[in-house]
MARKELO-359322 format. One line per 3 residues: number of its first residue (from 1); their letters; for each residue x, y, z of N, C-alpha, C. Coordinates in Angstrom, 1 decimal, always signed. Each point is the difference from the previous one (the first is absolute). Example, Ala and Ser with C-alpha at 12.3 -4.5 7.8 and 13.67 -1.06 7.14 Angstrom:
1> AS> +13.2/-5.7/+7.8/-0.9/+1.2/+0.0/+0.9/+1.2/+0.0  -0.4/+1.1/-0.7/+0.9/+1.1/+0.0/-0.8/+1.1/+0.8
//
This chain:
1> XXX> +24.8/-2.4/-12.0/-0.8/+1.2/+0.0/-0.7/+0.2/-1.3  +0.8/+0.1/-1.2/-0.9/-0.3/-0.9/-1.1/-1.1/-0.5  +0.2/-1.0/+0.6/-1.4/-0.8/-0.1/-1.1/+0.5/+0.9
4> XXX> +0.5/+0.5/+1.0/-1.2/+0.8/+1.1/-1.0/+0.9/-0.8  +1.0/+1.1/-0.9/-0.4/+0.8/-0.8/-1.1/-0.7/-0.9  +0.6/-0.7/-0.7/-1.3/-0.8/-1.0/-0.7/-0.5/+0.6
7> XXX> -0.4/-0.4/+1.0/-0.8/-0.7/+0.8/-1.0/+1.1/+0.6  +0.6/+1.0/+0.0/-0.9/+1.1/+0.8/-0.8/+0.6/-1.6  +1.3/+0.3/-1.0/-1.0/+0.7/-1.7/-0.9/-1.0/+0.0
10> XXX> -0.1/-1.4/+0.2/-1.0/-1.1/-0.9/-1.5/+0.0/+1.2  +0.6/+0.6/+0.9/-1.6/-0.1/+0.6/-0.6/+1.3/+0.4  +0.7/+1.0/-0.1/-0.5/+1.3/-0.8/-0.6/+0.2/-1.3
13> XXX> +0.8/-0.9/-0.6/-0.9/+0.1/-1.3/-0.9/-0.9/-0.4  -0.5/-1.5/+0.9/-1.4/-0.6/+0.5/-1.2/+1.1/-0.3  -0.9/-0.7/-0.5/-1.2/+0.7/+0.6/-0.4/+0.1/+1.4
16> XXX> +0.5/-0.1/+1.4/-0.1/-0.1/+0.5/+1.2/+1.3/+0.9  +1.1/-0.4/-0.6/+1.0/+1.3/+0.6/-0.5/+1.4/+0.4  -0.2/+0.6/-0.8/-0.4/+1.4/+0.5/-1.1/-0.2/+1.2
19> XXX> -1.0/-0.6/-0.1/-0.3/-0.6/+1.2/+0.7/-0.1/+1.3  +0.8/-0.9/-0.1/+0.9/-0.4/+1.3/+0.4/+1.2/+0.0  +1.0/+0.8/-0.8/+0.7/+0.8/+0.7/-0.7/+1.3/+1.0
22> XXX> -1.4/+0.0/-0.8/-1.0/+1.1/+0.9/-0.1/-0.5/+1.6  -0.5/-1.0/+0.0/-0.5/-0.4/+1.0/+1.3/-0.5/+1.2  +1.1/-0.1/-0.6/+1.3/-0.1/+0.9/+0.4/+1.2/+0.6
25> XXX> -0.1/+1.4/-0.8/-0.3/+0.9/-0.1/-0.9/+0.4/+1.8  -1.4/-0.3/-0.7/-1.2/+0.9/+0.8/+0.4/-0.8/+1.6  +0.3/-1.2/-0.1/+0.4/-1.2/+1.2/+0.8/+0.8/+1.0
28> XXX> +1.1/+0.5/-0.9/+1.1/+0.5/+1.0/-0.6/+1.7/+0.7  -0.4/+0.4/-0.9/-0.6/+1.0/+0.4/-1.2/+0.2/+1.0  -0.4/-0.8/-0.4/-1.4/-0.6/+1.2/+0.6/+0.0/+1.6
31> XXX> +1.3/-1.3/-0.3/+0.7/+0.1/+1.4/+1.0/+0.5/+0.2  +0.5/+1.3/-0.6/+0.2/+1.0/+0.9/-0.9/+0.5/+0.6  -0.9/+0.6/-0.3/-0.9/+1.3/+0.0/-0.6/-1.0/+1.6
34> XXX> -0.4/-1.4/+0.2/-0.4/-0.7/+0.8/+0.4/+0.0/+1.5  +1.6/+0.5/+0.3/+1.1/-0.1/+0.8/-0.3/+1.6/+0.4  +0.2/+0.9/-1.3/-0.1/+1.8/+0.6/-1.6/-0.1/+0.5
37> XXX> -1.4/-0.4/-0.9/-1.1/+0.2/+0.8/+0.2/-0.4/+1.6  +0.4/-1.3/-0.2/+0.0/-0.8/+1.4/+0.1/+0.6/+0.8  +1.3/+0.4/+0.3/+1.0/+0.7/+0.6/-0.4/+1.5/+0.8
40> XXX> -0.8/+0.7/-1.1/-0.1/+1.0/+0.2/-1.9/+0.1/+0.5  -0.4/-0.5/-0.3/-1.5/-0.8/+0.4/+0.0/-0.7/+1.7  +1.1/-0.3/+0.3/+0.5/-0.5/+1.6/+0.4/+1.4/+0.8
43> XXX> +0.6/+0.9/-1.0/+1.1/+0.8/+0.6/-1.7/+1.1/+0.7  -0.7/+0.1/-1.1/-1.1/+1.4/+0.0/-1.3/-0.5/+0.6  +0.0/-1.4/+0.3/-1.1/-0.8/+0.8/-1.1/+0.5/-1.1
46> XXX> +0.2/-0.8/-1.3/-1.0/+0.8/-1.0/-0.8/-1.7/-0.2  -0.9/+0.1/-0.2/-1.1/-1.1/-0.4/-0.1/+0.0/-1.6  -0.1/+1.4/-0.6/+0.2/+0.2/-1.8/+1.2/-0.6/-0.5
49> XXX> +0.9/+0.6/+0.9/+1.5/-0.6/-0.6/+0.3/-1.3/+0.2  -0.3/-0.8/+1.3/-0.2/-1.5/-0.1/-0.6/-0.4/-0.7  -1.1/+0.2/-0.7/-1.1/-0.4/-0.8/+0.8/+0.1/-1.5
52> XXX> +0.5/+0.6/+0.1/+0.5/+0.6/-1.7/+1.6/-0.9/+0.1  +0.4/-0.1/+1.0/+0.9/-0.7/-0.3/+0.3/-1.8/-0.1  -1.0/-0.6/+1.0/-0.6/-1.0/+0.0/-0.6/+0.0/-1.8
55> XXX> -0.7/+0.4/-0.4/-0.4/+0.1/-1.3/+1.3/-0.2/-1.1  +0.7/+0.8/+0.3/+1.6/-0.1/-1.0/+0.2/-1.6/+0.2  +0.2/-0.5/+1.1/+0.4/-1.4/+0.4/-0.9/-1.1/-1.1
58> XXX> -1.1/+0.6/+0.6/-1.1/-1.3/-0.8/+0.2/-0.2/-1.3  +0.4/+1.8/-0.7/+0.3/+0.0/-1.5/+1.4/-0.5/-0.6  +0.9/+0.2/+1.1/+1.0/-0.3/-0.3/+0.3/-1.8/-0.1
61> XXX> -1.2/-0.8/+0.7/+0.4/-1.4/+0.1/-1.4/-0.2/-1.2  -0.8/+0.9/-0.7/-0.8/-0.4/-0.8/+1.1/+0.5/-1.8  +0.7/+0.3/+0.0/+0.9/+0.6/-1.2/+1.1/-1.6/+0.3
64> XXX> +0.0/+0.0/+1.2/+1.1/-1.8/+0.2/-0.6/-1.5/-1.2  -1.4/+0.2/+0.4/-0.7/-0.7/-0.3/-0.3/+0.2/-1.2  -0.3/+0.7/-0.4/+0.5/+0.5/-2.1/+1.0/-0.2/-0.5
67> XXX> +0.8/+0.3/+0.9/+1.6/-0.8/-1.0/-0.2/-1.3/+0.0  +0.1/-0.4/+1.0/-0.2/-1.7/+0.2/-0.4/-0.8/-0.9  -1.7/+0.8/-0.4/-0.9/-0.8/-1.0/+0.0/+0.2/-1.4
70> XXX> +0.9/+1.4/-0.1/+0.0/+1.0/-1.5/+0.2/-1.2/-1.1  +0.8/-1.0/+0.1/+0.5/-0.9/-0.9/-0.3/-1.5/+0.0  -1.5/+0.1/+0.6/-0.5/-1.2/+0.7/-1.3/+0.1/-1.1
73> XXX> -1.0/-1.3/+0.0/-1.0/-0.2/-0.6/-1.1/+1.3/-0.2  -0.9/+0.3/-0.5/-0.9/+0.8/+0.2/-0.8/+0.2/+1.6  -0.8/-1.7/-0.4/-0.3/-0.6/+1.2/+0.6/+0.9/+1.3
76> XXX> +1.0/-0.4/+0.3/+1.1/+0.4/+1.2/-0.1/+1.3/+0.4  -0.1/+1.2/-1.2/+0.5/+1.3/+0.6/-1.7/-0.1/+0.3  -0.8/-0.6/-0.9/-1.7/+0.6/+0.6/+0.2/-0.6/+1.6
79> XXX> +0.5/-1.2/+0.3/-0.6/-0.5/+1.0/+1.2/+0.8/+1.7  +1.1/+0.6/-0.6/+0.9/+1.1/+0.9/-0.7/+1.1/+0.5  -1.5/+0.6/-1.7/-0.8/+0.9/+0.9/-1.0/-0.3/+1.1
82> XXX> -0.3/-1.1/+0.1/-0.3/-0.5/+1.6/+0.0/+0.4/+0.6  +1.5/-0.6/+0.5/+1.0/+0.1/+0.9/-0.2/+1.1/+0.3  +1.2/+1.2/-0.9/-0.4/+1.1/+0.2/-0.9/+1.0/+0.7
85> XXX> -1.3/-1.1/-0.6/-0.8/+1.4/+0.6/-0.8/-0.6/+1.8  +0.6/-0.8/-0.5/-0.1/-1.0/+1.7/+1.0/+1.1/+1.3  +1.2/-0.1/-0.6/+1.3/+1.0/+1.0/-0.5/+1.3/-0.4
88> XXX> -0.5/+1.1/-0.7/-0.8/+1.2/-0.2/-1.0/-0.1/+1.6  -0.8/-1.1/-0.3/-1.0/+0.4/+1.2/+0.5/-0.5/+1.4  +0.4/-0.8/-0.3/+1.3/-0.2/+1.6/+0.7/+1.1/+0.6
91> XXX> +0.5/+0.5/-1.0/+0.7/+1.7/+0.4/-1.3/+1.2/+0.4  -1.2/-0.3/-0.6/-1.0/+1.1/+0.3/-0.6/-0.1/+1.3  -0.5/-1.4/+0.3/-0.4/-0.1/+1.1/+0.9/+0.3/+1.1
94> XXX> +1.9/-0.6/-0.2/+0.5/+0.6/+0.9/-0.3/+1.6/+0.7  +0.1/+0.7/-1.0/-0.1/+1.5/-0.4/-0.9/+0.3/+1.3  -1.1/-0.7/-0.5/-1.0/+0.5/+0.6/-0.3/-0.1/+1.3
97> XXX> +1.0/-1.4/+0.6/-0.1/-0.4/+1.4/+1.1/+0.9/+0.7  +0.9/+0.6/-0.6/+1.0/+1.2/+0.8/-1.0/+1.0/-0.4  -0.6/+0.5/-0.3/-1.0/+1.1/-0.2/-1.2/-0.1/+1.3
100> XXX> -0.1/-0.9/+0.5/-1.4/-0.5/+0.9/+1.1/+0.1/+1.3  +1.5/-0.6/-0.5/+1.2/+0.2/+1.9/-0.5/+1.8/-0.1  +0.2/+0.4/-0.9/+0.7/+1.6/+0.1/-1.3/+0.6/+0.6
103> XXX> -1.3/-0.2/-0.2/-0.9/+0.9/+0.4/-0.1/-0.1/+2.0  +0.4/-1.3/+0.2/+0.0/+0.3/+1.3/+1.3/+0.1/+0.9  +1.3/+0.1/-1.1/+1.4/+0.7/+0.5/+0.4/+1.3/-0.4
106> XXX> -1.1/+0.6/+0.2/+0.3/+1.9/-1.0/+1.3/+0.8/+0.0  +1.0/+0.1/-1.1/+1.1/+0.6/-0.2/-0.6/+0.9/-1.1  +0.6/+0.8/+0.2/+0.2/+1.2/-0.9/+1.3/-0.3/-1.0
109> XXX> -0.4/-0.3/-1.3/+1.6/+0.0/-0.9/+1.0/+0.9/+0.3  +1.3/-0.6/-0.8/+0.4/+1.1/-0.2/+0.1/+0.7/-1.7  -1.2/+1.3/-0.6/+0.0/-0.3/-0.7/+0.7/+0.8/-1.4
112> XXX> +1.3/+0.5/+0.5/+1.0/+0.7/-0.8/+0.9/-1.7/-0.1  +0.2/-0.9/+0.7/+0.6/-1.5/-0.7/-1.2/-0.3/-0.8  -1.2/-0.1/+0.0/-0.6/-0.8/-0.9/-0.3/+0.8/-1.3
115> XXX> +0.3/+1.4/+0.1/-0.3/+0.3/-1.2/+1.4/+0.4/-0.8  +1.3/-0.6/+0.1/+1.3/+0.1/-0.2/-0.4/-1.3/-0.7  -0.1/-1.1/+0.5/+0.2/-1.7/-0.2/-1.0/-0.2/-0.9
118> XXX> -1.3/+0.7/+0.1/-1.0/-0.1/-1.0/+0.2/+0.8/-1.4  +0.8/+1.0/-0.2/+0.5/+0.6/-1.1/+0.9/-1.0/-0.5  +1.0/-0.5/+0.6/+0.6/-0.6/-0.7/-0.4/-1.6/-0.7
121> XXX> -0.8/-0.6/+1.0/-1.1/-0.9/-0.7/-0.5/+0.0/-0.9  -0.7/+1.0/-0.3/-0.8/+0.7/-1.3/+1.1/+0.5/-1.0  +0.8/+0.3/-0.3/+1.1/+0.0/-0.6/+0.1/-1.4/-0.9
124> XXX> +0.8/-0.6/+1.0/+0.5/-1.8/-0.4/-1.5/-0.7/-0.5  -1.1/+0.4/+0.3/-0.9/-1.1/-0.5/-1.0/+0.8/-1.2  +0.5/+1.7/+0.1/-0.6/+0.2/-1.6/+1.0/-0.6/-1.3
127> XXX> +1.4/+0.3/+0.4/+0.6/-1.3/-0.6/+0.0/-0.9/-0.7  -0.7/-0.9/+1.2/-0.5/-1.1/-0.1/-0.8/-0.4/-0.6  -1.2/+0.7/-0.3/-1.3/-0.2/-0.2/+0.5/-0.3/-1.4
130> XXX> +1.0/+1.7/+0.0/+0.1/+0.1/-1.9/+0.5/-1.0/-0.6  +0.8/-0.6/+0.5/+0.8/-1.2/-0.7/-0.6/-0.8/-0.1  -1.1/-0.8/+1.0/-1.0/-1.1/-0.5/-1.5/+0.5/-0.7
133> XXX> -0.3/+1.4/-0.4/-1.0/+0.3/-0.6/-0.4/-0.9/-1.4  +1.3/-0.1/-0.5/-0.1/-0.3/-1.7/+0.2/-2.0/+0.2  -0.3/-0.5/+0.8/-0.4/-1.0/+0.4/-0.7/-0.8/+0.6
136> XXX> -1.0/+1.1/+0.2/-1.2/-0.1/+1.5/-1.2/-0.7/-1.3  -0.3/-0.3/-0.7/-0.9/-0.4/-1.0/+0.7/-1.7/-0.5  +1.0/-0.3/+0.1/+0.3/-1.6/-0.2/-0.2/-0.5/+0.4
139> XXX> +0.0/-0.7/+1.1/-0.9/-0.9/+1.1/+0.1/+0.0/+1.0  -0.7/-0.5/+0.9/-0.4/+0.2/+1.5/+1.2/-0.1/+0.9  +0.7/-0.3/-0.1/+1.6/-0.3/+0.2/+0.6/+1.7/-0.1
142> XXX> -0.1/+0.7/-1.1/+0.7/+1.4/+0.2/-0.7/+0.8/+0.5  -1.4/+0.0/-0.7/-1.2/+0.7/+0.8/-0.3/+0.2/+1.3  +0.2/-1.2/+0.7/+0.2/-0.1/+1.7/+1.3/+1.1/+0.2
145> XXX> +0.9/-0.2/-0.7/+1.4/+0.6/+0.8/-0.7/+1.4/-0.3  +0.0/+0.7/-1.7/-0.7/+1.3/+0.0/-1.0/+0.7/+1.1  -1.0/-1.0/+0.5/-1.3/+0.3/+0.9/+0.9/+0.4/+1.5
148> XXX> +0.7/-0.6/+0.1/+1.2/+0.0/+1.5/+0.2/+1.3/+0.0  +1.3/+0.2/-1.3/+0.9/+1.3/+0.0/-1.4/+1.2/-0.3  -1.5/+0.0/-0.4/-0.9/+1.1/+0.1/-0.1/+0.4/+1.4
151> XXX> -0.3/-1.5/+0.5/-0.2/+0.1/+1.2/+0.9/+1.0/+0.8  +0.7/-0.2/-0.3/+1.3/+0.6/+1.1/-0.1/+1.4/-0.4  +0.0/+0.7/-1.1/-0.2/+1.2/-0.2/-0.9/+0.5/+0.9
154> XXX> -1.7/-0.6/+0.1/-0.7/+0.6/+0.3/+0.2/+0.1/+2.1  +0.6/-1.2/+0.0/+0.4/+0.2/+1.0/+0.9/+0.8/+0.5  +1.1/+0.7/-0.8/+0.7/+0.8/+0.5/-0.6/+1.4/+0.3
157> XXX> -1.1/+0.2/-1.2/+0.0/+1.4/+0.3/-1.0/-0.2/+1.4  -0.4/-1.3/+0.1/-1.2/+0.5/+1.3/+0.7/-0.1/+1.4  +1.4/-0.5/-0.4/+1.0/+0.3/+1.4/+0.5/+1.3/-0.3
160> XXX> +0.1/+0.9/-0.6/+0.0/+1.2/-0.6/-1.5/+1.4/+0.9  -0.3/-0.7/-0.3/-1.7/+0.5/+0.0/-0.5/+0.0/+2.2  +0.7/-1.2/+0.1/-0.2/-0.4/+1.6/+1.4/+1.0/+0.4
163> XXX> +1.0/+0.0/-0.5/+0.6/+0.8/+0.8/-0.2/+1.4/+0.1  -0.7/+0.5/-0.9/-0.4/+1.7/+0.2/-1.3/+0.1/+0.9  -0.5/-1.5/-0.1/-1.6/+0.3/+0.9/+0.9/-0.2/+1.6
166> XXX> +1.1/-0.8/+0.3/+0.8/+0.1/+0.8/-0.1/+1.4/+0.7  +1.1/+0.5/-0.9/+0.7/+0.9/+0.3/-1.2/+1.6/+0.6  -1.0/-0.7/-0.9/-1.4/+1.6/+0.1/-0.4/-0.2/+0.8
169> XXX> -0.4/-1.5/+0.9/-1.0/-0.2/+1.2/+0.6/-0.1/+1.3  +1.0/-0.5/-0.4/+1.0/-0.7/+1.1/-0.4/-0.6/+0.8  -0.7/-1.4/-0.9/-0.8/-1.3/+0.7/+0.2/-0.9/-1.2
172> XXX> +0.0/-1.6/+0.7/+0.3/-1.0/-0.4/-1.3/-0.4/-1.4  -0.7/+0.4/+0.1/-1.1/-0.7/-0.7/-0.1/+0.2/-1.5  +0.8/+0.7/-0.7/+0.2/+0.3/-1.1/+1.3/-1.2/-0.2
175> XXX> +1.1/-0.4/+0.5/+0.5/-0.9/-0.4/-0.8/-1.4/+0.4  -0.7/+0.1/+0.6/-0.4/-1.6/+0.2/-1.7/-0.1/-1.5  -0.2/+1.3/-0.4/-0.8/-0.1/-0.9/+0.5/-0.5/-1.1
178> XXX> +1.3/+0.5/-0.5/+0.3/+0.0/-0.9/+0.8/-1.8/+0.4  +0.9/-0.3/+0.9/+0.1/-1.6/-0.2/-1.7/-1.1/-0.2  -0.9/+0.3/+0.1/-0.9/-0.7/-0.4/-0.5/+0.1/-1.0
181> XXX> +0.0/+1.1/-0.8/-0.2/+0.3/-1.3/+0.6/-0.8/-0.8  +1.7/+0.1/+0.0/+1.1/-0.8/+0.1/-0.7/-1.5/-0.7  -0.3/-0.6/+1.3/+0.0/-1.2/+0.2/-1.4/-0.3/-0.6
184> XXX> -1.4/+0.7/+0.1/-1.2/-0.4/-1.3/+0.5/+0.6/-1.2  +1.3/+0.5/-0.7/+0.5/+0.0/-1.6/+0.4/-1.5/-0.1  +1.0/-0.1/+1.0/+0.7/-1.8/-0.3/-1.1/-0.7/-0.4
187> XXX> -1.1/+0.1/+1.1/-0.9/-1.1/-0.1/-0.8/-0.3/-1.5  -0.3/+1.3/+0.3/-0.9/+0.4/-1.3/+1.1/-0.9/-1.5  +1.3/+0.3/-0.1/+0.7/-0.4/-1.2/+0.0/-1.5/+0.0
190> XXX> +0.4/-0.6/+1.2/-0.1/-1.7/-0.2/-0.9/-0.4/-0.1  -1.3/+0.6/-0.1/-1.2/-0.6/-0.3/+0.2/+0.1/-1.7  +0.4/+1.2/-0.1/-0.4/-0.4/-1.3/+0.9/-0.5/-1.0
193> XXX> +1.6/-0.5/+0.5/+1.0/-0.8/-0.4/-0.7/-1.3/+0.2  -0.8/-0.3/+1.2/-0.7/-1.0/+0.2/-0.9/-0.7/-1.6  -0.5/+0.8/-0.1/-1.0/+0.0/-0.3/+0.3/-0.5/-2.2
196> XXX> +1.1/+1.1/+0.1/+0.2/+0.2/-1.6/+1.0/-1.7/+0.2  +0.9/-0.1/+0.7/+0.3/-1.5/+0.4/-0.8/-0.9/-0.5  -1.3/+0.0/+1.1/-0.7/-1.5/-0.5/-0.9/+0.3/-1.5
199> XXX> -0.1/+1.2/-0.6/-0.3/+0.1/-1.3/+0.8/-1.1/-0.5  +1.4/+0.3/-0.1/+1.2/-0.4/-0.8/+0.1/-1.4/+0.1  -0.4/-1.0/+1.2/-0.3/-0.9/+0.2/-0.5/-1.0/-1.0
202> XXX> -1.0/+0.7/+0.4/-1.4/-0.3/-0.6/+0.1/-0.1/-1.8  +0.6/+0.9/-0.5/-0.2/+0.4/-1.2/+1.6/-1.5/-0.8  +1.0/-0.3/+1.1/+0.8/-0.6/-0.4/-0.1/-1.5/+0.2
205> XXX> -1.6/-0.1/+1.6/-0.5/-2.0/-0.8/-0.9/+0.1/-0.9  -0.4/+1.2/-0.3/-1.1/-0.3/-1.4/+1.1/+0.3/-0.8  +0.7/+0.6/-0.6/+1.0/-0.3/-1.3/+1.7/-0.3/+0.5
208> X> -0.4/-1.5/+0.0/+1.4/-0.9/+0.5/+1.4/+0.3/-1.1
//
């Protein structure tokens, strides 16, 4: 037990530790919040809340991918934002193809669950955000996870935002606005994880 101990102080106190521990952190939290969206996104036939929770998923397997690489070459974590922002737009386009089922299977949410499950979302991922804020400037590697956990904020309040347009109209179209919204933020971010990626590329075969 006591070697566990040391073994856990010596990579806490890595440049790299505080790191891991965030992002083990934001991971688990991700997938909870992933299972109650879900859940409760099936339960209320909500398109926002699918969208937002499907989103936790994507972030939760893009914070996987940070740990993985945190202690790997430079190279490596630039070439993980890729990836990353590869599964970001995988998850948006999904988004947006249950958004295209929904307009011609019209349910009405239910939107006292989505704005219960969406509070508590917004909760866990202002959290979130805070913890990776003061690391979102090191490289593309935490940056991506930071861009994620924004993401998810802005996404909560607009599952927030769809359930009161819910609850005022008492029609579907305010949640399926707000899942495609949703799903052009994702897009919008892997582009530019994309993008700051092949900077990093670029800038590491010109200085080997």
């Amino acid at each position: 037990m006591s070697g566990a101990c040391c073994e856990l102080e010596k990579d806490l106190a890595s440049p790299h530790g505080p790191k891991r521990k965030i992002l083990w952190i934001v991971l688990v939290l991700n997938l909870i919040m992933f299972f109650v969206e879900g859940i409760a996104g099936w339960l209320a036939q909500s398109n926002a809340l699918m969208a937002d929770a499907l989103d936790m998923l994507g972030d939760a397997a893009i914070y996987g991918f940070s740990l993985f690489v945190i202690q790997l070459a430079p190279i490596w974590r630039t070439r993980s934002g890729i990836l990353k922002a590869t599964i970001m737009s995988l998850f948006a386009f999904s988004i947006l193809g249950s958004a295209i089922y929904r307009v011609s299977h019209q349910v009405v949410p239910v939107a006292s669950a989505m704005g219960i499950a969406g509070s508590l979302a917004l909760l866990t991922n202002l959290f979130c955000a805070y913890l990776l804020l003061r690391f979102k400037d090191d490289d593309v590697n935490m940056r991506s996870a930071w861009l994620c956990s924004r993401n998810d904020v802005l996404a909560n309040l607009g599952v927030l935002a769809a359930a009161g347009g819910v609850a005022w109209t008492n029609s579907h179209w305010p949640d399926l606005a707000v899942g495609v919204i949703i799903a052009v933020l994702i897009l919008q971010s892997s582009f530019g994880i994309f993008k700051d990626a092949r900077l990093e590329l670029k800038n590491n075969q010109a200085h080997p």
